[in-house]
BAVEX-272363 format. One record per residue (C-alpha): x, y, z. Coordinates in steps of 0.25 Angstrom, whole numbers, padded with zeros to 4 digits, always signed. Layout:
XYZ/...
END
This chain:
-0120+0053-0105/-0122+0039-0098/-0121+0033-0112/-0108+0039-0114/-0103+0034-0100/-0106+0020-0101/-0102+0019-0116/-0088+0025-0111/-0089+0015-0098/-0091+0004-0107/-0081+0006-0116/-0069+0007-0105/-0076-0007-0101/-0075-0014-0114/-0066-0008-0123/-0054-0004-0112/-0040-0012-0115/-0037-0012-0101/-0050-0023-0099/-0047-0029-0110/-0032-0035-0106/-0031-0033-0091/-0026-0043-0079/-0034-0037-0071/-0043-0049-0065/-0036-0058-0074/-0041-0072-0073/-0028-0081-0070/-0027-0095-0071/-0032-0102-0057/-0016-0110-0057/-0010-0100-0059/-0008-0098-0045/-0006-0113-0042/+0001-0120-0052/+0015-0123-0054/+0017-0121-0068/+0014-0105-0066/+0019-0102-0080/+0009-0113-0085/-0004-0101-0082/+0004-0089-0085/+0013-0084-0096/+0026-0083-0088/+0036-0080-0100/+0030-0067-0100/+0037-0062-0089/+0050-0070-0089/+0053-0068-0105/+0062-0081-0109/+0058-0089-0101/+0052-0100-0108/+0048-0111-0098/+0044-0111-0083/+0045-0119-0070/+0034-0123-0059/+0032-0114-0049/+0044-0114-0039/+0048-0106-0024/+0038-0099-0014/+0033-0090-0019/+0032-0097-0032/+0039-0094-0047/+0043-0101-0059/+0056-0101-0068/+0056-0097-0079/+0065-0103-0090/+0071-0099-0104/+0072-0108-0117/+0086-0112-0112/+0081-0116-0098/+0088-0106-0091/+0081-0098-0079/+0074-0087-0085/+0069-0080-0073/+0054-0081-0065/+0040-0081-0066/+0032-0078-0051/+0017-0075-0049/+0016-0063-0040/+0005-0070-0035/+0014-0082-0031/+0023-0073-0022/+0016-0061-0016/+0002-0057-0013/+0002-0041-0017/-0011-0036-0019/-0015-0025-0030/-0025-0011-0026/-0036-0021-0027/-0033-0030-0016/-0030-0042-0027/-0015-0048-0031/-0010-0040-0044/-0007-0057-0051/+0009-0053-0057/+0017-0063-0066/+0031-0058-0064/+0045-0064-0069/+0058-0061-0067/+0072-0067-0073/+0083-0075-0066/+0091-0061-0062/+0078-0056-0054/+0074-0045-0064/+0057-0045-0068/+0055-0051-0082/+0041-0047-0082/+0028-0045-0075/+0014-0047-0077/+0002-0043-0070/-0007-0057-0072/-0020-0052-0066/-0022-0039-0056/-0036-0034-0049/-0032-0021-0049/-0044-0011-0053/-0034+0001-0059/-0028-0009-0069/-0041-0015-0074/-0045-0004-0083/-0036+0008-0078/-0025+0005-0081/-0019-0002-0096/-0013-0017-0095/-0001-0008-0100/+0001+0001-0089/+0003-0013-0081/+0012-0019-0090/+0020-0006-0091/+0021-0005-0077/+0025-0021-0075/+0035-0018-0086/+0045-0009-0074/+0047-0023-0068/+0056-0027-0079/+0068-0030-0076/+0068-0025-0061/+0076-0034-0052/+0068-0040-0041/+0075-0037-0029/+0074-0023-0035/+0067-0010-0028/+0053-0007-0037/+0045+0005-0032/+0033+0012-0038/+0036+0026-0042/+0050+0024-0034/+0063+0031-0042/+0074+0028-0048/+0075+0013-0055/+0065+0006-0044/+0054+0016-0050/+0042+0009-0056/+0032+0017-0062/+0017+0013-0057/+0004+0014-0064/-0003+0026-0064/-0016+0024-0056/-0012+0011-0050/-0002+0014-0040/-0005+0004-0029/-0007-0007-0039/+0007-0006-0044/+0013-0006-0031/+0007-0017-0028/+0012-0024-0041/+0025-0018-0038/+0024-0026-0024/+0022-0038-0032/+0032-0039-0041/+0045-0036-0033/+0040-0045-0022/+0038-0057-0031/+0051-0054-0039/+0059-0054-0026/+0052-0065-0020/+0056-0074-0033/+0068-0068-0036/+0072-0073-0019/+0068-0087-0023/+0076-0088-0033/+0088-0082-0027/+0089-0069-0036/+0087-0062-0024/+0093-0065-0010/+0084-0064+0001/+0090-0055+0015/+0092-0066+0025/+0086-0062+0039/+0091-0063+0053/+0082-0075+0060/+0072-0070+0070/+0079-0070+0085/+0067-0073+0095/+0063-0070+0109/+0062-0083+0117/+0050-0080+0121/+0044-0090+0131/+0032-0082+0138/+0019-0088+0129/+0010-0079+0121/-0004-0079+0122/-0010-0082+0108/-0016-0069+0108/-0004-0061+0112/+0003-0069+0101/-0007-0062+0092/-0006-0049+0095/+0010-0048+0094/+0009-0053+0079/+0016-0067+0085/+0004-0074+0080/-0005-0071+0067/-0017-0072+0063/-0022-0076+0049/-0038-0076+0045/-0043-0079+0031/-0059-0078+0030/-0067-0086+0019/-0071-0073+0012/-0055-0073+0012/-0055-0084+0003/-0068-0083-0005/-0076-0093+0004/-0088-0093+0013/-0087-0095+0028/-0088-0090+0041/-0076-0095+0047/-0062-0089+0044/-0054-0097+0034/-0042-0096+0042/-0041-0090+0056/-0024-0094+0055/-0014-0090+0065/+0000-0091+0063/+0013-0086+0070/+0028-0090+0070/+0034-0101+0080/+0049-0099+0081/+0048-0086+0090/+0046-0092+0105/+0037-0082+0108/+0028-0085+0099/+0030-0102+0098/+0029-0104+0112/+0016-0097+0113/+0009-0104+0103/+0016-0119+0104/+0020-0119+0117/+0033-0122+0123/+0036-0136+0121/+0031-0135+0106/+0038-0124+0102/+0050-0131+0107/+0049-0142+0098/+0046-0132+0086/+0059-0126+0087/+0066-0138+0088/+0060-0142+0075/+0064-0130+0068/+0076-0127+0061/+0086-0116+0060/+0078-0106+0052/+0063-0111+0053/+0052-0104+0059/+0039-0110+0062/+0024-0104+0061/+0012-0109+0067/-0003-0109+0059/-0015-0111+0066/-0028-0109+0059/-0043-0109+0064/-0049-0105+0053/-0059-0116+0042/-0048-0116+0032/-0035-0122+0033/-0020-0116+0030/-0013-0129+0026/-0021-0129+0014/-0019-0144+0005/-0006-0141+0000/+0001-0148+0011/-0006-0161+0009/-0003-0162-0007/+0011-0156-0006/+0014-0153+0009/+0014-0138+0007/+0005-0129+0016/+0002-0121+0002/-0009-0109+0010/+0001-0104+0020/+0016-0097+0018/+0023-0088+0025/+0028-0075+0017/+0040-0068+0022/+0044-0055+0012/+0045-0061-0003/+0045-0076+0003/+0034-0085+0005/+0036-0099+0013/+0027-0110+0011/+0026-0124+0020/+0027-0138+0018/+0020-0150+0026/+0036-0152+0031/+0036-0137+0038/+0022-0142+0046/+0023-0145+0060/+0008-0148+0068/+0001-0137+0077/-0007-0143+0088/-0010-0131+0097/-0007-0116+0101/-0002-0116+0114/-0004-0101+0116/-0014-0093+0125/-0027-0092+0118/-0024-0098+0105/-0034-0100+0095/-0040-0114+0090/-0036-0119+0076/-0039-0130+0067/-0027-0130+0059/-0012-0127+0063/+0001-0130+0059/+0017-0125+0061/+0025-0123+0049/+0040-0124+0050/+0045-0111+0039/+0059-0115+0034/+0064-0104+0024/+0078-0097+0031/+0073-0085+0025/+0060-0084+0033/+0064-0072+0043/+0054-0074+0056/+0058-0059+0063/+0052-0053+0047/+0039-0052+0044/+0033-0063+0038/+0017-0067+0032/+0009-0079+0033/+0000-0081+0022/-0012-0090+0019/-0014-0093+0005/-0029-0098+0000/-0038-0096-0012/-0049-0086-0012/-0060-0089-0021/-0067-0076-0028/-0080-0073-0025/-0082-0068-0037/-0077-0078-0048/-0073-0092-0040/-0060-0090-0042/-0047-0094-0033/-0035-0085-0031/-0026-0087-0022/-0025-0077-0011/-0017-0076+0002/-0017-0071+0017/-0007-0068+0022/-0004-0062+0038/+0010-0054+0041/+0019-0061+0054/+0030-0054+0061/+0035-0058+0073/+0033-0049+0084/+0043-0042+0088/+0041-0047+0103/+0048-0062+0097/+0061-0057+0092/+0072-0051+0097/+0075-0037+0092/+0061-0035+0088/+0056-0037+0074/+0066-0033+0064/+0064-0020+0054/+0057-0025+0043/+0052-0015+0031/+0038-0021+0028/+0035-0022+0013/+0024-0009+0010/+0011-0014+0006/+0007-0008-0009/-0004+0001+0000/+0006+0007+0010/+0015+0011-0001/+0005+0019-0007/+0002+0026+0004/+0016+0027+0007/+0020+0034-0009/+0010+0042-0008/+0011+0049+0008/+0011+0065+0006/-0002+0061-0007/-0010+0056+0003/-0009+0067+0013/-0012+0077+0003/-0024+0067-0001/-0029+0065+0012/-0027+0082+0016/-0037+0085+0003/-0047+0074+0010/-0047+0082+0023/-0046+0095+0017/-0060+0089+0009/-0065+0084+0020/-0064+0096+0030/-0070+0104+0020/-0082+0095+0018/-0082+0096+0034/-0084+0110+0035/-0090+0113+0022/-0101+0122+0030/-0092+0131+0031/-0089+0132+0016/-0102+0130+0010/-0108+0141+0019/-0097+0151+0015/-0099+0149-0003/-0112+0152-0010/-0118+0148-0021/-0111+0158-0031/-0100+0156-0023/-0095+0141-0017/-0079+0144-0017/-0079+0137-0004/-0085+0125-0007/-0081+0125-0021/-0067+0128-0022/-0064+0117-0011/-0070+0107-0020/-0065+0111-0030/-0050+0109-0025/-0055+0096-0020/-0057+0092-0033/-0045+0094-0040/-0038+0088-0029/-0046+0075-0031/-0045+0076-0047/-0029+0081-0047/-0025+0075-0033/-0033+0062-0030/-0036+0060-0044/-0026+0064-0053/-0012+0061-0044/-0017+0051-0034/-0028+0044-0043/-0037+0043-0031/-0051+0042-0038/-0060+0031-0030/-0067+0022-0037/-0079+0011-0037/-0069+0001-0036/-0064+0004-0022/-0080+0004-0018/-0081-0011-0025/-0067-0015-0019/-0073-0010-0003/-0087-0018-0008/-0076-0031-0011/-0068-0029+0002/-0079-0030+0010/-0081-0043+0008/-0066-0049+0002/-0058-0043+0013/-0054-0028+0016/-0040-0026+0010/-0035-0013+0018/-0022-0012+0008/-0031-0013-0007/-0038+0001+0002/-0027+0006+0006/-0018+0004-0007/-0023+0018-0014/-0021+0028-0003/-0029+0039-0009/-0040+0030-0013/-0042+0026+0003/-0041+0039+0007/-0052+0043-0003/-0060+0032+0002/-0056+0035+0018/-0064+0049+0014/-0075+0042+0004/-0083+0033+0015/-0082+0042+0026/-0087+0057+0019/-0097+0048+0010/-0104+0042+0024/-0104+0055+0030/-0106+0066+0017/-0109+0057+0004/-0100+0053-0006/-0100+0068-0011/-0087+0072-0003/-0079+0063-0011/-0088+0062-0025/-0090+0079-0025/-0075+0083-0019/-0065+0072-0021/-0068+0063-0030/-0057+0063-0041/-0067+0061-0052/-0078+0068-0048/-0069+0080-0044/-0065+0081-0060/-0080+0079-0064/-0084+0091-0057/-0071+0100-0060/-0073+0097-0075/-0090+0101-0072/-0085+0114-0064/-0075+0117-0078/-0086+0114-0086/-0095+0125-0079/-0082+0136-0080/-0084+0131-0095/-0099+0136-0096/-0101+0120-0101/-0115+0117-0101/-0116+0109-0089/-0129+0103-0084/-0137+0092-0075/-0147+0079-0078/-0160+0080-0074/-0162+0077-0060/-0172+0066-0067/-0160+0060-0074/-0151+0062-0063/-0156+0055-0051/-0159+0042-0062/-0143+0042-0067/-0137+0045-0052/-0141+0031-0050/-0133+0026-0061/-0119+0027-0053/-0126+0020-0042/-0129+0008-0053/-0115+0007-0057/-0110+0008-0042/-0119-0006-0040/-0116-0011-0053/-0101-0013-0051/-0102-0016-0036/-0111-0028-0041/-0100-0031-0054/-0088-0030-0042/-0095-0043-0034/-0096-0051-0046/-0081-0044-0054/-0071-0035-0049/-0066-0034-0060/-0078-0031-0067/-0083-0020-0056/-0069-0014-0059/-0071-0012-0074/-0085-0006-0072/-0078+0002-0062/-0073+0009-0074/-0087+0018-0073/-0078+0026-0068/-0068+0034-0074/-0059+0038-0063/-0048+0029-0069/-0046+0035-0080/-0047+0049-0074/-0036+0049-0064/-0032+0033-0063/-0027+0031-0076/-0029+0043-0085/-0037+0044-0098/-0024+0044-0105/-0022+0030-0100/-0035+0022-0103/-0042+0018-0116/-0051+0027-0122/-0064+0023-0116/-0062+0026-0102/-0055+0040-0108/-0070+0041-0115/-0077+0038-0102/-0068+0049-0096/-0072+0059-0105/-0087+0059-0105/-0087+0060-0090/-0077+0071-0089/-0084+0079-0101/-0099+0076-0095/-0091+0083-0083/-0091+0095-0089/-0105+0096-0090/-0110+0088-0079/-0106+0088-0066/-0102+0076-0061/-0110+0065-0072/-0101+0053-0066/-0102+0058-0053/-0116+0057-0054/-0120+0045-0063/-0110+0036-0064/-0099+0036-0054/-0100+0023-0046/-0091+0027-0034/-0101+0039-0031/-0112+0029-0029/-0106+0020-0022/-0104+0031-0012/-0117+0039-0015/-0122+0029-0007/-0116+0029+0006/-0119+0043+0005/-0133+0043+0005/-0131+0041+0020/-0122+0050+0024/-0121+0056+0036/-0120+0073+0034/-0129+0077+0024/-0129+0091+0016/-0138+0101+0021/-0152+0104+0017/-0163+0114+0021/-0177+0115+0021/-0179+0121+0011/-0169+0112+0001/-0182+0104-0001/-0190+0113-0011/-0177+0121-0014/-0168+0117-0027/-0157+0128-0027/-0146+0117-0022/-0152+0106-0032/-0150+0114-0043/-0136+0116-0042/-0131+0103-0037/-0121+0096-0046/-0125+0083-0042/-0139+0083-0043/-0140+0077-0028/-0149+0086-0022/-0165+0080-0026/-0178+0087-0027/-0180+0091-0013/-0166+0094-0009/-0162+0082-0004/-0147+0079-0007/-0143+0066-0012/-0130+0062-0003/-0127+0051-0014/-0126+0060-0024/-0122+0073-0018/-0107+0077-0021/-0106+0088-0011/-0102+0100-0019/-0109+0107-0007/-0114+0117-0017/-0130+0115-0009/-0124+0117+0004/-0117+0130-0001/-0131+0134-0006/-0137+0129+0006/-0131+0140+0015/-0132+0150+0003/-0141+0162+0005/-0143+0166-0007/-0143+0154-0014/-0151+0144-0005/-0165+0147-0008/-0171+0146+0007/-0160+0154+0011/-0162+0164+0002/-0176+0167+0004/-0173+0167+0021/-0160+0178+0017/-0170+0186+0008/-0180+0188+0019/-0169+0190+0031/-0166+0201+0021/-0180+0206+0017/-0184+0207+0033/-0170+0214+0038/-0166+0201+0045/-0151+0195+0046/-0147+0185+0039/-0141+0175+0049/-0133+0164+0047/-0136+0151+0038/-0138+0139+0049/-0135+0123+0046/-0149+0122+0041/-0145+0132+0029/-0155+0143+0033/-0154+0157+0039/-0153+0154+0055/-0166+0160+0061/-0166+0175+0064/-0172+0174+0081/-0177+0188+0085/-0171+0193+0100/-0178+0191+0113/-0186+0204+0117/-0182+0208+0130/-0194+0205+0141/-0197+0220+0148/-0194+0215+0162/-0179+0214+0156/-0180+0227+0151/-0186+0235+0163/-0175+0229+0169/-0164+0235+0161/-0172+0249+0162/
END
C-alpha cells in the first residue's frame, strides 16, 4: 500500500505541469525594483501590445510609457509593486505587471511572481491566466467586484477566493493610481482642514493616546537582521493643527513654522530613537529622503532635501529622547490633512533563508483627531481589507458554520449522556450525530466552503512565530480560523480526535466510503497491531520532514505538502488536476473502502502534528479496572489506539466513543457482565452503572437496635 502512495506522491511532484511552469516563488531580477529602465528586466510589450519602445520610470508611484513604431503614446506599463503593497492569503505581495492604453482601459496583466500555496500546485497556470484575462479592457476608474453582477462581475478561482480579492485589490488600485498621474482620471478635490486654535499644550502622552501623535517600530527580525535594539522606534505626527504643533514645538517655533509655510502645505514632524536611521542615503546622492512617504488613497508623496527643515527638541510633557529628527514640509494641493492618511517606512529585509533582498514596507495609519478640527472628522468609507470582505460576503455561511461547531461541541460535552443510552448492537445516538457531522464536513465545510485545514497552516503558525504575526493572512479564510479557533482548544483538552474523528472534511469521507464499504459486505480488515504501531510513526516522520524542508524552502515544504490530497478532493477537483494527483486520489479513496481510515492513520501529517499536543490532554476517556486484562473495546476499535493493557492512546484515538458506549454496556462490557449475571443469579437489583463504569454497590439496611423497638411497642 505505502508503495502505491508514495509512487503516486511522487508522481504529482515531478511530473505535475502546474510545477513545471508556475510564478509561484519566482526568482526576479534584484533591479527590477530599482532600476529606471523597468522594461530593461521585464517583457513589457506583453502587456501593452504595440508598443515598441519604453521610457524611464516616471511619477510617484512610478510607470513607464509606452510607445508604438510611429512614436505615439501607446499607453502604460506599472509594477504593482511600485504602487501598492497588497498582500496575497500567504502574507507575501502577489508581484503584477499590469498595462493600460492611453484611454484608461487594461491592455494586459500578468502575474510575475506570487507565494500563494493554492496556485503552486492546485490550481493550473491557466486558471490564472483566464482569470487575468476579465481585466481586458475594463476601464480603470471602473467598479470591479468578485462574484458581483451585472458588467462589474469578475468570476474568481474556485478554491482561491481570498487570493483573487486580493489580486482584485491590486489591480484597480494601481490602474487608477496611474491613470490619476496621467490625467486620465481626475482626482475629487477636498475641502482643506479647518483647525481648532487650540493654545492649551498637550502632554506627549495625551498626544498619543488621541492619535495626535504616532508611533512607528521596526525590529531587526523585521528586516532580516540581528540585534536587540529596535531598528526604528519612530514617532511622527502632523504640525499645522495648533493643538498638536504647539505641544511638541512650542509656541515661538510653531509660530515661525507657519509663517514658512505656503497656502496648502502641511508639515510633519519625525523623531526616531531607534539603531537605524529613516533619511536613508538617498538625500545625500540626490537630496531625496528615498525610506520615508506619505500615502493618501492611490497617492504616495515622497521628500526632497528642499522640503527639510531642522528638529532640535520636543517641547511636549514627557517626550521621548531621539537621535535623529527632522520636519518635512509636504507640498502637493491634493494632500487632504482632515482624511486619513499613512506613513510608511520603506527598507530591504534580507531572507533568512536564501540571502536575498526584497524590498518591504511599514507603514502606520494617521488620522487627525477629531478633537483638532472643527465639525469632527469628516465621513470617510474606509477601503475593506481583502480579509474583512470575506467575512463580510460570506455572513449568513458563517453562522451556519459556527452553529454546526457548537452543535458539535455541546454534543461532545454531554456525550455521557448519549453513550449511556446506545449499546453496542445499538449506537444511534452516538452514531447518527456523527454521522450527520460528517456529511456536513464533506458537503458543507468541504465541498461548498472548501474548508479542509491543512499542514501548511501549521508550518505558516511555526513561520510567524518568529517573522511576525500577521492577524489579516489568519483571518483572510473565515472558515479556516474558525476551524482552527476549535482545533487548539478541543486538541489541548480531548486530543486531536474531536476534529480528526467528527469534522475533519477528509477524514469524514474516509470513514463514510469505509461505513459504505461495510453496507457492501466488502472484505474489510486491519494490520497487525505488530505492523501497526511501526507505520503510525510514519505520519509523525513526514510531519518533521516537511517542518525541517519549510526553515530551509517554503516553497519546497509547500510541494511536499501535497502528501495530502485534500486539494484535489475539495479545493480543486479531481476534474481539474493532472492525472497523478487523480491517481493518488484513487488509491486512498479505494483503500477506504476496505480500511478504515489508512491516511488518517499512516500518512496524514496534520494528524500528527496534532497527535502530539494530545498526548497531554486534559479529560481523558474513561477506563476501569478491569480494562487492563480485558480486550472486548480493543478489538473493535477502528483506530487501533487502544494497546495491550487497555491504555488508550490519545495521539491516536479518533473518538468514535464506540469504548465508552461499551464501557457502560452491561451486556457487552465484560466486567459488567459477569457482576449483572451474578446480581441476577443471587435475586439482587441491578443498580445503576457509576462514572467508574461498574454497578454502584448494593449497601444492606441498618437493623434496627431492640431499645428502638421496644420503644415503638
Amino acid at each position: 500500500m505505502l508503495r502505491i502512495v508514495w509512487l503516486g506522491l511522487l508522481c504529482c511532484l515531478v511530473y505535475s505541469p502546474a510545477t513545471q511552469a508556475s510564478s509561484y516563488e519566482r526568482e526576479l531580477p534584484k533591479a527590477l525594483s530599482t532600476d529606471p529602465d523597468m522594461c530593461r528586466w521585464v517583457d513589457c510589450a506583453a502587456v501593452l501590445p504595440g508598443a515598441t519602445a519604453f521610457s524611464l520610470r516616471k511619477g510617484a508611484p512610478p510607470y513607464v510609457e509606452g510607445y508604438g513604431a510611429d512614436k505615439k503614446l501607446k499607453g502604460y506599463v506599472f509594477l504593482s509593486t511600485d504602487i501598492v503593497d497588497t498582500q496575497g492569503y500567504s502574507g507575501k505581495p502577489i508581484v503584477t505587471l499590469i498595462g493600460m492604453d492611453g484611454s484608461g482601459h487594461i491592455s494586459g496583466v500578468r502575474v510575475l511572481k506570487h507565494s500563494e500555496p493554492i496556485l503552486l500546485v492546485g490550481i493550473p497556470e491557466n486558471k490564472l491566466t483566464d482569470f487575468l484575462n476579465q481585466y481586458l479592457g475594463r476601464f480603470a476608474g471602473a467598479r470591479m467586484e468578485i462574484g458581483g453582477s451585472g458588467k462589474d462581475r469578475l468570476d474568481a478561482i474556485s478554491g482561491a477566493t481570498v487570493t483573487v480579492i486580493a489580486e482584485n485589490q491590486l489591480i484597480s488600485r494601481c490602474a487608477q493610481a496611474v491613470a490619476y498621474q496621467a490625467g486620465i482620471m481626475k482626482q475629487a478635490v477636498r475641502p482643506p482642514a479647518r483647525f481648532i486654535d487650540s493654545k492649551q499644550p498637550a502632554s506627549w502622552q495625551a498626544l498619543l493616546t488621541d492619535g495626535s501623535v504616532q508611533h512607528l517600530t521596526v525590529t531587526p527580525a523585521d528586516i532580516g537582521t540581528s540585534g536587540s535594539e529596535a531598528y526604528l522606534d519612530l514617532y511622527y505626527g502632523y504640525l499645522n493643527a495648533p493643538g498638536i504643533g504647539r505641544s511638541v514645538l512650542g509656541d515661538e517655533d510653531y509660530a515661525k513654522l507657519m509663517k514658512t509655510l505656503k497656502p496648502g502645505e502641511h508639515a510633519l514632524f519625525i523623531v526616531n530613537n531607534g539603531s537605524g536611521s529613516f533619511k536613508g542615503s538617498g538625500f545625500v546622492r540626490g537630496g531625496l529622503y528615498d525610506r520615508i512617504q506619505v500615502r493618501q488613497d492611490l497617492s504616495a508623496y515622497t521628500f526632497r532635501d528642499t522640503d527639510y527643515l531642522n528638529l532640535y527638541a520636543l517641547r511636549a510633557a514627557g517626550a521621548p529622547e531621539f537621535r535623529e529628527s527632522g520636519i518635512f514640509i509636504l507640498r502637493d494641493p491634493h494632500f487632504a490633512a482632515a482624511w486619513p492618511w499613512r506613513f510608511a517606512f520603506l527598507a530591504n529585509k534580507e531572507d533568512q533563508q536564501t540571502g536575498a533582498k526584497q524590498f518591504t514596507s511599514f507603514e502606520s495609519n494617521y488620522w487627525l483627531p477629531g478633537n483638532q478640527l472643527q465639525g469632527g472628522r469628516p465621513a470617510v468609507e474606509l477601503p475593506q481589507a481583502a480579509w474583512k470582505k470575506a467575512w463580510h460576503d460570506k455572513q449568513a455561511e458563517v453562522l451556519l458554520f459556527a452553529g454546526w461547531m457548537a452543535a458539535v461541541l455541546v454534543f461532545f460535552i454531554s456525550r455521557d449522556r448519549w453513550v449511556r443510552r446506545s449499546r453496542r448492537g445499538s449506537k444511534r445516538w452516538v452514531s447518527w450525530p456523527k454521522t450527520i457531522s460528517w456529511l456536513i464536513a464533506i458537503a458543507f465545510a468541504g465541498g461548498l466552503e472548501m474548508a479542509q485545514p491543512s499542514i501548511t497552516q501549521v508550518l505558516t503558525v511555526f513561520h510567524a512565530l518568529s517573522d511576525g504575526w500577521n492577524w489579516s493572512l489568519f483571518l483572510s479564510d473565515p472558515f479556516i480560523f474558525m476551524f482552527w479557533l476549535l482545533i487548539v482548544p478541543t486538541t489541548l483538552i480531548w486530543g486531536r480526535g474531536l476534529f480528526c474523528g467528527w469534522m475533519c472534511p477528509f477524514g469524514s469521507l474516509s470513514e463514510l466510503l469505509y461505513k459504505i464499504g461495510r453496507l457492501l459486505h466488502l472484505p474489510v480488515g486491519k494490520l497487525p497491531m505488530a505492523w501497526h504501531n511501526r507505520l503510525k510513526w510514519l505520519k509523525y516522520a513526514i510531519f518533521f520532514l516537511l517542518l525541517a524542508v519549510s526553515f530551509f524552502s517554503m516553497p519546497l515544504a509547500e510541494k511536499l505538502a501535497e502528501v495530502e490530497p485534500f486539494k484535489t478532493t475539495f479545493l480543486v477537483g479531481v476534474l481539474n488536476r493532472s492525472w497523478p494527483f487523480a491517481l493518488f486520489l484513487a488509491v486512498l479513496l479505494g483503500l477506504s473502502l476496505f480500511v478504515e481510515r489508512p491516511f488518517c492513520k499512516y500518512l496524514c501529517p496534520l494528524g500528527a502534528s496534532l497527535g502530539l499536543p494530545s498526548r497531554f490532554n486534559l479529560l481523558k476517556l474513561r477506563r476501569k479496572d478491569g480494562c487492563s486484562s480485558c480486550k472486548a473495546c480493543a478489538v473493535g476499535c477502528g483506530s487501533l489506539s487502544i494497546d495491550a493493557v487497555g491504555h488508550i492512546d490519545s495521539r491516536e484515538c479518533l473518538m468514535c466513543l464506540d469504548c465508552m458506549v461499551m464501557y457502560y454496556d452491561g451486556h457487552s462490557c465484560p466486567p459488567l457482565a459477569q457482576e449483572r449475571k451474578r446480581r441476577e443469579k443471587a435475586g439482587q437489583p441491578l443498580t445503576p452503572i457509576g462514572r467508574d463504569g461498574l454497578y454502584i454497590p448494593i449497601k444492606p439496611a441498618a437493623t434496627p437496635a431492640k431499645d428502638t423497638l421496644r420503644a415503638k411497642g
